[in-house]
N, C-alpha and C positions, 0 to 999 in steps of 0.2 A: 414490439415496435422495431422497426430495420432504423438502426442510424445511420444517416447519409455520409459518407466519404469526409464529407468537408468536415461534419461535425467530430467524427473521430480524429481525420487530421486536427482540428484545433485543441480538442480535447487530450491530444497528445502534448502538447506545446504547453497546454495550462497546466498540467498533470509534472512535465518534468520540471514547474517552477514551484507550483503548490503543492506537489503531492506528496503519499508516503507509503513505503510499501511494509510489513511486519509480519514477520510469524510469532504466534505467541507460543508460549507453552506451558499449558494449568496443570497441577499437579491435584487429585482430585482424590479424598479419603473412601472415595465410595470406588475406584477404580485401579487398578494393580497396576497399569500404565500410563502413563504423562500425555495430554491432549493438545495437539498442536492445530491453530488457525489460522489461515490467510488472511490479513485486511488489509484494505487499499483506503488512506483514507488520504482528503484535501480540504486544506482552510482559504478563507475569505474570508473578505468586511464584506460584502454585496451576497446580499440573501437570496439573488435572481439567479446567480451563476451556482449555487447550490441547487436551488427549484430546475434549473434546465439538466445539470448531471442527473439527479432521482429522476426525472423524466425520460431521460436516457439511457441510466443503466441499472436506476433501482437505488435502493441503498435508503436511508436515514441521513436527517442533517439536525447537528442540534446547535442552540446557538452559547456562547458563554460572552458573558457581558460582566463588564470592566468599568465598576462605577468609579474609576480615579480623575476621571476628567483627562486624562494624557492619550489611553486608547481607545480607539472605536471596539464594537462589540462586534467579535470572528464568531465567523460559521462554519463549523466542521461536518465535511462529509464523509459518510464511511459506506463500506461495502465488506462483507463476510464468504469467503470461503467460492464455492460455484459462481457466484457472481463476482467476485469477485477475479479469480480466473479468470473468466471470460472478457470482463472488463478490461485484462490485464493481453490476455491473447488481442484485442482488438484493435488497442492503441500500438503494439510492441513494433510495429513495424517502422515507426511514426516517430518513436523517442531518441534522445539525442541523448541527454543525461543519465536519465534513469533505467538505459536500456539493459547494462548488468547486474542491474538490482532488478528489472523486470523478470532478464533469463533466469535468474535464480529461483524467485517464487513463481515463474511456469513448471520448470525441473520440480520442484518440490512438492507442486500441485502434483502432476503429471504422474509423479514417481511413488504416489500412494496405492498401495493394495486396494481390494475392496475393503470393504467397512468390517475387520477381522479382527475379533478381541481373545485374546490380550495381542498388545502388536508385538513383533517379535521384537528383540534386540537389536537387530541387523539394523533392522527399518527408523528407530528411537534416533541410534545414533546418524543416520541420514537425514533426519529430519532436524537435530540437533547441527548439523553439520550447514545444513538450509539456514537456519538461522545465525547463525553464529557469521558465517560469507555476509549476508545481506546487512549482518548488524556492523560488520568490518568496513563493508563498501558505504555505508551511510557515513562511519564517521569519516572514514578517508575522505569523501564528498567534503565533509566540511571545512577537515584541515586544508583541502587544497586552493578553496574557497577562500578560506580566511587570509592565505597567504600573498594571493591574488589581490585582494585589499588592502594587504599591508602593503603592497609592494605599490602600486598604485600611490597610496594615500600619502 
């Protein structure tokens, strides 16, 4: 399916308020090097706005429900790895917040060899390096956020 302008434009907007961007890294006994993944994932209470993103870019949404009576029950959407990417190259022109934590996981994407095992050292530590930036620039996001509020409040 071709998404229309608008909808990536908006999709960028809800994305730099909802969203998140993660490289993981599983360490795995069946394999001599550490495996690194892309996900792009976004929460909501409105299960429509989850149905319209899988409709548009793919992905899974699952829901987690919160029998305390205080919160409504959030829907999380996630996307893995190519589709991910690509969801990520889509929006990137379009983000305001999330645009240096976007460049980071395009570069990371981008900057993988083909599918070559054992991965070298070189490339470990790049991908290490990928995540560590994105995991840095999240928190910063928040401390600056927070201070913003205090200062305000």
């Amino acid at each position: 399916m071709m998404v229309p302008i608008e909808d990536i434009i908006y999709t960028a907007g809800f994305f730099d308020g909802e969203g998140n961007i993660h490289i993981t890294e599983q360490k795995r006994e069946t394999r001599k090097t550490p495996e690194f993944k892309l996900i792009v994932t976004a929460n909501n209470n409105d299960i429509n706005i989850m149905n319209w993103l899988i409709e548009r870019y793919g992905g899974s949404a699952k829901c987690v429900k919160y029998n305390n009576g205080k919160w409504r029950d959030c829907y999380y959407w996630r996307i893995y790895e190519k589709k991910a990417y690509n969801f990520l190259h889509l929006i990137f022109p379009y983000l305001k917040i999330k645009k240096e934590q976007c460049k980071i996981a395009l570069d990371f994407y981008d900057g993988r060899p083909k599918r070559t095992l054992p991965v070298a050292e070189e490339e470990i530590q790049r991908r290490r390096l990928c995540r560590e930036m994105l995991t840095e620039l999240t928190k910063r996001g928040l401390r600056s956020q927070n201070s913003i509020i205090s200062e305000t409040a």
